[in-house]
N, C-alpha and C positions, 0 to 999 in steps of 0.2 A: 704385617707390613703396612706402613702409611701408606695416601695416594698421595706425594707430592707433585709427580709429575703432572703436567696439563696434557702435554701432547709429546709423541715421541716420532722420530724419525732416524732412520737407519740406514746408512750409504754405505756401496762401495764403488770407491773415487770420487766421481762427481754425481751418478748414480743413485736417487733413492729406491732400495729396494724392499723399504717399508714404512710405512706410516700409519697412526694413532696419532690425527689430529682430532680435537673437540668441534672445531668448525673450518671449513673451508673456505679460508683467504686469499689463499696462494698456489697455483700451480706448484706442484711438489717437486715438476723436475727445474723450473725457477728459481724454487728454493733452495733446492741441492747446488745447484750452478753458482748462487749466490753464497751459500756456503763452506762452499766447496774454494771456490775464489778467495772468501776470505782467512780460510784456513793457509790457501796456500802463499800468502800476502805473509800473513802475522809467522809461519816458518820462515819467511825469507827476513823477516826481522829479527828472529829470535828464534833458534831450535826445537824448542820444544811448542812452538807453536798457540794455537789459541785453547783458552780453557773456558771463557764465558764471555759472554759479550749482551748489553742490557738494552733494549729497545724500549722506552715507557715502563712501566712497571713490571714487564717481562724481562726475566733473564732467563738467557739458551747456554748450556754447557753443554763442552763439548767433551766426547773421551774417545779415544782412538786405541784399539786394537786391530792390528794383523790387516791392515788395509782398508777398515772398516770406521767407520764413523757413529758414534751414534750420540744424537742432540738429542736433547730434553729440555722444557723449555716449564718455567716454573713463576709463582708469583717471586719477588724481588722481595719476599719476607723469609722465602725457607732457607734454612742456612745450606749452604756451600755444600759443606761434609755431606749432609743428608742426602740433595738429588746427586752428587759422585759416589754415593753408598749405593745408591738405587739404581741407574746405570749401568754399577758393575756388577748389580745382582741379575739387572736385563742380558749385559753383554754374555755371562756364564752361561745362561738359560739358554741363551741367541745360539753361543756355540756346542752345547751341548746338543740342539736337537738338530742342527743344521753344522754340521762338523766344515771343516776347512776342506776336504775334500769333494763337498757337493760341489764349489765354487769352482775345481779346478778346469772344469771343461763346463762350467755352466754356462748354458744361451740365452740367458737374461730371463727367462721366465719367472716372472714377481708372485705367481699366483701359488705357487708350493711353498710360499713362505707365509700365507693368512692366514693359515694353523698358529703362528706364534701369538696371535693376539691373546686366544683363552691361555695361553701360558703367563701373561704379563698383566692380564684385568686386575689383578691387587696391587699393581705400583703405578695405576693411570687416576687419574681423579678422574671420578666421573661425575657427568653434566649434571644427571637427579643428583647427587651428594650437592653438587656448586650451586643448584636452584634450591637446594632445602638450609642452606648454609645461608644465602643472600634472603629470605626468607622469616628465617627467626632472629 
């Protein structure tokens, strides 16, 4: 598995209730709010809602399962296909160790879900790989 991803984040509603960013810019729950909003802007345009949206040489795609959000935010050179490969190699992973029914009476407690990171370390790029990259 490549690291195309940079940073990952994982909502339910407006809700993050997980993140793997490389650096902290942004208030996460900012973040969510803001895209969270914008999602619900581009369904009211159109049905199927937003799939990527490109900020500078950043582009964030979005993929929604079962109530759940999950962006991924990548250079503006990896194709398309790739990070929605990867994704919904996160999204299966996401539901497989954390089933739809943790959530049903869950009390928002974000910390039972920081186990997923070493599930997911092979689709994040990581910072040494981007400093030995910008490097040679």
């Amino acid at each position: 598995m490549l690291n195309f991803l940079e940073d990952l984040w994982i909502m339910k509603e407006s809700l993050v209730i997980f993140k793997r960013v490389s650096s902290e810019k942004i208030n996460e729950q900012l973040f969510g709010g803001f895209m969270s909003a914008i999602e619900s802007i581009s369904e009211t345009l159109d049905t199927s809602g937003i799939s990527n949206l490109q900020i500078g040489n950043k582009k964030f795609y979005f993929l929604k399962r079962k109530n759940f959000m999950f962006i991924g935010n990548s250079n503006e050179s990896i194709k398309e296909k790739e990070i929605l490969k990867e994704l919904n190699i996160i999204a299966n992973k996401f539901f497989n160790l954390f089933p739809m029914e943790k959530f049903e009476n869950w009390n928002g407690d974000i910390n039972s879900l920081l186990e997923f990171q070493k599930h997911i370390k092979n689709s994040l790029e990581l910072e040494l790989e981007k400093l030995k990259e910008s490097l040679w």
